[in-house]
C-alpha positions in Angstrom: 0.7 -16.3 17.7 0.0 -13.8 20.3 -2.6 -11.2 18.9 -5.8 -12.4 19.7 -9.3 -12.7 17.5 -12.2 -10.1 17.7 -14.6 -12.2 16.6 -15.3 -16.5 17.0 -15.5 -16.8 12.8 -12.8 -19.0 13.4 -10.1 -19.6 11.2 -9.9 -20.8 7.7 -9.1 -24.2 6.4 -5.8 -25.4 6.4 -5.7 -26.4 2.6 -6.0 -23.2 1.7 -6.4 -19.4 1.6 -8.4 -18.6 -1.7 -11.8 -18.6 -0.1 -14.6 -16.5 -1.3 -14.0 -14.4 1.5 -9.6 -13.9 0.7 -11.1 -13.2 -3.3 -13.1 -10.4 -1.6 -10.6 -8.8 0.1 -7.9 -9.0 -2.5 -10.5 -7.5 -5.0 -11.4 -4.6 -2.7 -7.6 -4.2 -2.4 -8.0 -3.8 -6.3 -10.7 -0.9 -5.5 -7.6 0.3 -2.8 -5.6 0.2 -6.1 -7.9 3.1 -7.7 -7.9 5.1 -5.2 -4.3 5.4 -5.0 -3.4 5.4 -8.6 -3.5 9.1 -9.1 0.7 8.6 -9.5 0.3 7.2 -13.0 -1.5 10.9 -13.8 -0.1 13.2 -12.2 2.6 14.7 -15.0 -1.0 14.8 -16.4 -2.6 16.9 -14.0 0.4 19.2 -13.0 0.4 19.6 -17.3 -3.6 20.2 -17.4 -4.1 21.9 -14.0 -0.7 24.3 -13.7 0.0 23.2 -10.2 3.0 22.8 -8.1 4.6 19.8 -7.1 3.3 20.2 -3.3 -0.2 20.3 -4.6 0.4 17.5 -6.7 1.6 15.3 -3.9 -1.1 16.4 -1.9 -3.1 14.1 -4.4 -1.6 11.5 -2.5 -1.6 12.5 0.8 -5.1 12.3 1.9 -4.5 8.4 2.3 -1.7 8.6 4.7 -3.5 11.9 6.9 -6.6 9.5 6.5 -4.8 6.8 8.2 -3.8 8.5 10.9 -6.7 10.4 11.7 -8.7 6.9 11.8 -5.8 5.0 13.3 -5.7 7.3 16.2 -9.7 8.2 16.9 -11.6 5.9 14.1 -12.3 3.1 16.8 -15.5 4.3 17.9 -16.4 4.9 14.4 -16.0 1.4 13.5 -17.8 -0.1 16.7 -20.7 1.8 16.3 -21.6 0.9 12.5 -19.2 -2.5 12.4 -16.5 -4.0 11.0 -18.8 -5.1 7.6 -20.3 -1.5 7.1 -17.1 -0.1 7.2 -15.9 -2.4 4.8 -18.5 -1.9 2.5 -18.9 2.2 2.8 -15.0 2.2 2.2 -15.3 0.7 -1.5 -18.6 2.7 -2.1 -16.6 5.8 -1.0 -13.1 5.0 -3.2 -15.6 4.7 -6.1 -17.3 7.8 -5.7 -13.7 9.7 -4.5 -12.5 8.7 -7.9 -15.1 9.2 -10.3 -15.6 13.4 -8.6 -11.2 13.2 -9.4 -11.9 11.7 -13.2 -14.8 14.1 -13.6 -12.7 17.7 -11.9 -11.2 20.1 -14.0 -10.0 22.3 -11.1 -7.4 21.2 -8.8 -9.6 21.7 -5.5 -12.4 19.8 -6.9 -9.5 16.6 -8.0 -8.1 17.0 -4.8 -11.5 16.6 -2.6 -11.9 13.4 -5.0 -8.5 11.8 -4.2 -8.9 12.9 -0.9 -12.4 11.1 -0.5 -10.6 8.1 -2.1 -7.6 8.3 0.0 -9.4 8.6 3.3 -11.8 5.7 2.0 -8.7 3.3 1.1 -7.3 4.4 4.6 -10.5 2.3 6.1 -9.5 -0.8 4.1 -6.2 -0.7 4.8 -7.4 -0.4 9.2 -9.4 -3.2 8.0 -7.6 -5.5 6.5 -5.3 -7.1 8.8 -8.0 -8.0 11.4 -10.6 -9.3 8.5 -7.0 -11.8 7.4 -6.2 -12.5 10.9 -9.6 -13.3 12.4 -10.3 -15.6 9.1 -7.1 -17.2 8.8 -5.5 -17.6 12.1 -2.1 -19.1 11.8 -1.9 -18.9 8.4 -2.8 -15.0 8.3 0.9 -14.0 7.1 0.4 -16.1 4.0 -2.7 -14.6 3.4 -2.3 -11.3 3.9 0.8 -11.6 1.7 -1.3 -12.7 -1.1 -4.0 -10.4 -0.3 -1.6 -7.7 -0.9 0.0 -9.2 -3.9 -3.0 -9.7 -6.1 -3.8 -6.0 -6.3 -0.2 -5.9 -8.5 -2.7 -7.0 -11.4 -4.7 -4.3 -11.6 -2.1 -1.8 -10.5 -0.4 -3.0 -14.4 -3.7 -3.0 -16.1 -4.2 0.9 -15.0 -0.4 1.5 -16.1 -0.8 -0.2 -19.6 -4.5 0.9 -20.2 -3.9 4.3 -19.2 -0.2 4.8 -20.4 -1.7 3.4 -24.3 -4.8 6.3 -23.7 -2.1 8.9 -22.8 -0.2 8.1 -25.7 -2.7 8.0 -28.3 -4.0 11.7 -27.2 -6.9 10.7 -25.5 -7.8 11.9 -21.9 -7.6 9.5 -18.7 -10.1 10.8 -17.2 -12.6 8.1 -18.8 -10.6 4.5 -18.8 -9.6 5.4 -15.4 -13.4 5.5 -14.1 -14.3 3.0 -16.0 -11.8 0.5 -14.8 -12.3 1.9 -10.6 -16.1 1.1 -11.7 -15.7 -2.5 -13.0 -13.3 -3.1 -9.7 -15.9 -1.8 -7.7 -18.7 -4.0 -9.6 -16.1 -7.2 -8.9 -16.1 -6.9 -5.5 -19.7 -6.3 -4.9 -20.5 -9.8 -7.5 -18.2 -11.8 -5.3 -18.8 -10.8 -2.2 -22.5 -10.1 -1.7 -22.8 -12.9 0.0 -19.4 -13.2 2.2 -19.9 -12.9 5.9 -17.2 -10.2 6.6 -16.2 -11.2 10.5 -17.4 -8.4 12.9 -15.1 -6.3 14.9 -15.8 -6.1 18.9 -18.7 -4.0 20.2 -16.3 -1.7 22.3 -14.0 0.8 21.4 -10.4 0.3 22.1 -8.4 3.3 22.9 -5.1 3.2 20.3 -3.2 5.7 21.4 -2.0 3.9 24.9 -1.1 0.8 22.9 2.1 2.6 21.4 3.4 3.1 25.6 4.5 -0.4 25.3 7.5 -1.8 23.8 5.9 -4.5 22.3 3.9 -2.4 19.6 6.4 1.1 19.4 9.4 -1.4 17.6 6.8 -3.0 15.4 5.2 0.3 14.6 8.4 1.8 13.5 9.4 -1.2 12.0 6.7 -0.3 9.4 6.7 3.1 9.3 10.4 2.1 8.2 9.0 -0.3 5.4 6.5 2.1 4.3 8.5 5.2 3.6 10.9 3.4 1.1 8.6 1.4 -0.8 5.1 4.2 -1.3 7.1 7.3 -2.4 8.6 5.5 -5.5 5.6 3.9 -6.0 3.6 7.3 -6.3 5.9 9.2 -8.4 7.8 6.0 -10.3 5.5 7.4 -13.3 6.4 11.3 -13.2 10.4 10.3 -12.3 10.4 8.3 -15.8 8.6 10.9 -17.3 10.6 14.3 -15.9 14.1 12.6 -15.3 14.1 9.3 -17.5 13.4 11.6 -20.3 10.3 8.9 -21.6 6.8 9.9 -22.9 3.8 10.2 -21.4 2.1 7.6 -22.7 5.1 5.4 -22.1 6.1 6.2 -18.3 2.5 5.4 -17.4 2.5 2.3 -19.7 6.0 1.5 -18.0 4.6 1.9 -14.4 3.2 -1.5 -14.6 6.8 -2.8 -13.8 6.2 -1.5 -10.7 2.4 -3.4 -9.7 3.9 -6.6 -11.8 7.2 -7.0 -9.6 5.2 -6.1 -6.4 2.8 -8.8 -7.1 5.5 -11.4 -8.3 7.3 -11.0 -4.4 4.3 -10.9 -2.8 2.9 -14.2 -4.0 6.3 -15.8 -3.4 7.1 -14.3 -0.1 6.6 -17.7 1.6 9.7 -19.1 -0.6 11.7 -16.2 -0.7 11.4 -16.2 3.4 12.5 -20.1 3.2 15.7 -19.1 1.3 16.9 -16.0 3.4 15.4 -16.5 6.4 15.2 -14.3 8.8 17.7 -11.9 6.7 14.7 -11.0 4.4 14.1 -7.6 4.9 17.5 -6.9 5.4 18.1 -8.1 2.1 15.3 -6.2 0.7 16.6 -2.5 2.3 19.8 -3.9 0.6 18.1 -4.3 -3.3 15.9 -1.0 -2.3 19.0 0.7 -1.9 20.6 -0.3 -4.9 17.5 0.0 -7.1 17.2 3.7 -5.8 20.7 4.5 -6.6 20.1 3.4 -10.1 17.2 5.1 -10.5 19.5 8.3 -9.7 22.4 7.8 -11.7 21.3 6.2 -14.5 22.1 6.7 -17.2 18.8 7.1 -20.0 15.4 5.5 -19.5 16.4 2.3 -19.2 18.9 2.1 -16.5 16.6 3.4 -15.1 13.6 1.4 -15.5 16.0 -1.2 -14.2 16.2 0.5 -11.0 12.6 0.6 -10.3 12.1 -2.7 -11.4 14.9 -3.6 -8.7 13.5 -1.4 -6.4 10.2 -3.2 -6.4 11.8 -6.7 -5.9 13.5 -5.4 -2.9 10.4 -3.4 -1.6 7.7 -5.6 -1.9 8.3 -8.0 1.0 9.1 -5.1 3.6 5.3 -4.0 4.0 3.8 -7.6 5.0 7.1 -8.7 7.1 6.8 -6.1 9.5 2.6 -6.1 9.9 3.6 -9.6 10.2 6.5 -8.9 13.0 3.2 -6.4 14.7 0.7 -9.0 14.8 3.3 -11.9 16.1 5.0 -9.6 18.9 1.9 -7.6 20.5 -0.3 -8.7 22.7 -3.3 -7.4 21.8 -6.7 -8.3 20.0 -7.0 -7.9 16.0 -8.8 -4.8 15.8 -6.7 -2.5 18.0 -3.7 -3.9 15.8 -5.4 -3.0 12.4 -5.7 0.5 13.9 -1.7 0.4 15.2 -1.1 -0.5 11.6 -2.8 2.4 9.9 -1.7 4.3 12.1 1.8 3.5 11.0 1.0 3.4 7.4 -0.5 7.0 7.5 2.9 8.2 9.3 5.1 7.1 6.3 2.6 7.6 3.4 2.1 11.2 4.5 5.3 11.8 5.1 7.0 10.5 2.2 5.3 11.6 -0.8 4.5 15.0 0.6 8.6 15.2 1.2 9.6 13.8 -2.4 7.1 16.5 -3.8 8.8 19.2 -1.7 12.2 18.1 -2.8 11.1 18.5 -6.1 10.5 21.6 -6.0 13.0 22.5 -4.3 16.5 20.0 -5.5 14.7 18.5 -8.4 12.9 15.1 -8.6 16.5 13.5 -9.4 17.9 14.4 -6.2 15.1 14.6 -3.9 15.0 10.7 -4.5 17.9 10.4 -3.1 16.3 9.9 0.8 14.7 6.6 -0.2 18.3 5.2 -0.7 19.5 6.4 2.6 16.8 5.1 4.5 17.0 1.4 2.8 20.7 1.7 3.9 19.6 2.4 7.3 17.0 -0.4 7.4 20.0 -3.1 6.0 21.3 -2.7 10.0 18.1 -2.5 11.5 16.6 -5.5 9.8 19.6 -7.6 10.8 18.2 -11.0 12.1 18.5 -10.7 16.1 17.8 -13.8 18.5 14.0 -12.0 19.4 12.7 -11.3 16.0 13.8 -14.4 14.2 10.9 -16.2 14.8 7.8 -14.5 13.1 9.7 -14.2 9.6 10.0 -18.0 9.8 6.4 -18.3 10.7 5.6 -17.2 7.2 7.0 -20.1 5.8 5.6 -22.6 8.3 1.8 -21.3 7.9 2.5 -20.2 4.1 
């Protein structure tokens, strides 16, 4: 392991991960959940609000512009208040982001919401890797895996809870606040007492980092990951809806495929790693791919309902692999790396959704979809095991 620790928490047991402190992150990555939800509603809001498919992917955008904002010049930010403030003002903020989206009934007013939210969920996801590292040590792949995983669960209880509302003529607006509040209330019930570990006094500059070889590969490794798994994810529940030809109420209720499969992977990761080795994530470009295609040519529904569920199998594992392949390869301390790898997140989950919304509009849904496929072909060759990055897929199996 070469990144380094910002803080002397030490790591965690090694007959474990599921401390009190691991159940408090992957419950705030529950709150994260919320805040990036607004893909099971928007058919709902383009139908109640008259808005364009730009405006509706801009819904989603605020994350990934979030990310890189606080990626590239949020390091002061989180030195001056510390690592657990910023933890804590990120699920207070997600809460109150959604609640101001649930409540608007004018597209500026939902979008400052979701923005507030995806700016918020941005934090935890800067966060995140250096609170798993720091706490886990060798055995942080594992954990973050799982960390990431869990939050599956409540990405299918919004599908099904909200998809059966939709259905039976009732608004979203109030089971989707409701649920974001009793996240919210989970986390702080659990946690209250969890020493989150604190970052380092000192801001790091970022931006030099990405000079080096050593974090650029890893970074676009991600990025990579990122742009074929997020933009299905955020409009799986408008594509069944607009191209699959399903109901409302059922493409939201059939959305939870997606948060189920994603958590299945994710939990497994470790044995899935043990079987393919260090052709993992070549083998998930490859299922991405396919799934995609699916999705595209169907025919009906449920072909393509297949496809996402394919595509989520294949997708899940790329995201934690290559923060994995970051935080093995660089030589630097936690924190800066947590920033390198929002920074990379915000990259591909601006880009992607705002470009499937604008090939919506412009090519249809159907075919716009059609640039996740090509970049999971691309990522088959570039995945391909090689002699110097072998080594920190294996590692998930040895610390998992």
């Amino acid at each position: 392991m070469r990144a380094t620790g910002g803080t002397d928490s030490g790591p965690a047991p090694t007959t474990g991960i599921w401390d009190r402190l691991t159940v408090t992150c992957a419950l705030s990555f529950c709150v994260l959940v919320a805040g990036l939800s607004v893909g099971i509603v928007l058919g709902e809001l383009r139908d109640e609000l008259d808005i364009s498919g730009v405006v509706a992917a801009a819904h989603g955008s605020a994350f990934g512009i979030g990310m890189l904002l606080l990626g590239a010049f949020g390091s002061g930010a989180v030195a001056r208040v510390g690592r657990p403030a910023a933890f804590w003002g990120s699920c207070a903020t997600v809460i109150g982001g959604i609640t101001l989206l649930c409540l608007g009934r004018v597209w500026p007013v939902t979008l400052l919401g979701a923005s507030l939210a995806g700016v918020a969920c941005s934090m935890l996801v800067l966060l995140m890797p250096g609170i798993v590292a720091d706490h886990h040590g060798d055995r942080r792949a594992a954990a973050y895996a799982a960390v990431n995983g869990i939050p599956g669960l409540a990405g299918i209880s919004f599908s099904l809870l909200i998809g059966a509302v939709i259905a039976s003529g009732a608004s979203w607006r109030w089971p989707y606040a409701l649920l974001t509040l009793g996240l919210g209330a989970a986390v702080l019930v659990v946690g209250r007492r969890v020493r989150i570990p604190a970052s380092p006094a000192t801001a790091t500059r970022i931006l030099p980092l990405f000079r080096r070889r050593d974090v650029a590969l890893p970074y676009i490794h991600i990025v990579h990951a990122v742009l074929v798994e997020f933009p299905i994810g955020i409009w799986a529940v408008v594509y069944l809806k607009e191209v699959g030809g399903a109901s409302s109420g059922l493409a939201a209720s059939l959305g939870a495929i997606w948060g189920l499969f994603l958590f299945l992977v994710r939990m497994s990761l470790p044995r899935i790693v043990a079987v393919f080795g260090p052709w993992t994530r070549s083998v998930g470009f490859g299922l991405s791919a396919c799934g995609a295609l699916l999705m595209w040519t169907g025919p009906g529904l449920w072909m393509r309902v297949l496809g996402l569920t394919i595509v989520a199998i294949g997708a899940a594992g790329l995201y934690p692999l290559a923060v994995e392949g970051l935080y093995e390869r660089a030589g630097a301390d936690t924190v800066s790396l947590g920033f390198v790898t929002a920074i990379a997140s915000g990259t591909a989950v601006t880009v992607g959704p705002l470009l499937l919304g604008v090939l919506a509009d412009v090519v249809s849904l159907r075919h716009g979809l059609l640039f996740v496929p090509a970049l999971a072909l691309i990522g088959v060759y570039t995945a391909r095991p090689r002699a110097d990055r072998a080594k920190p897929e294996l590692d998930l199996v040895t610390t998992g």
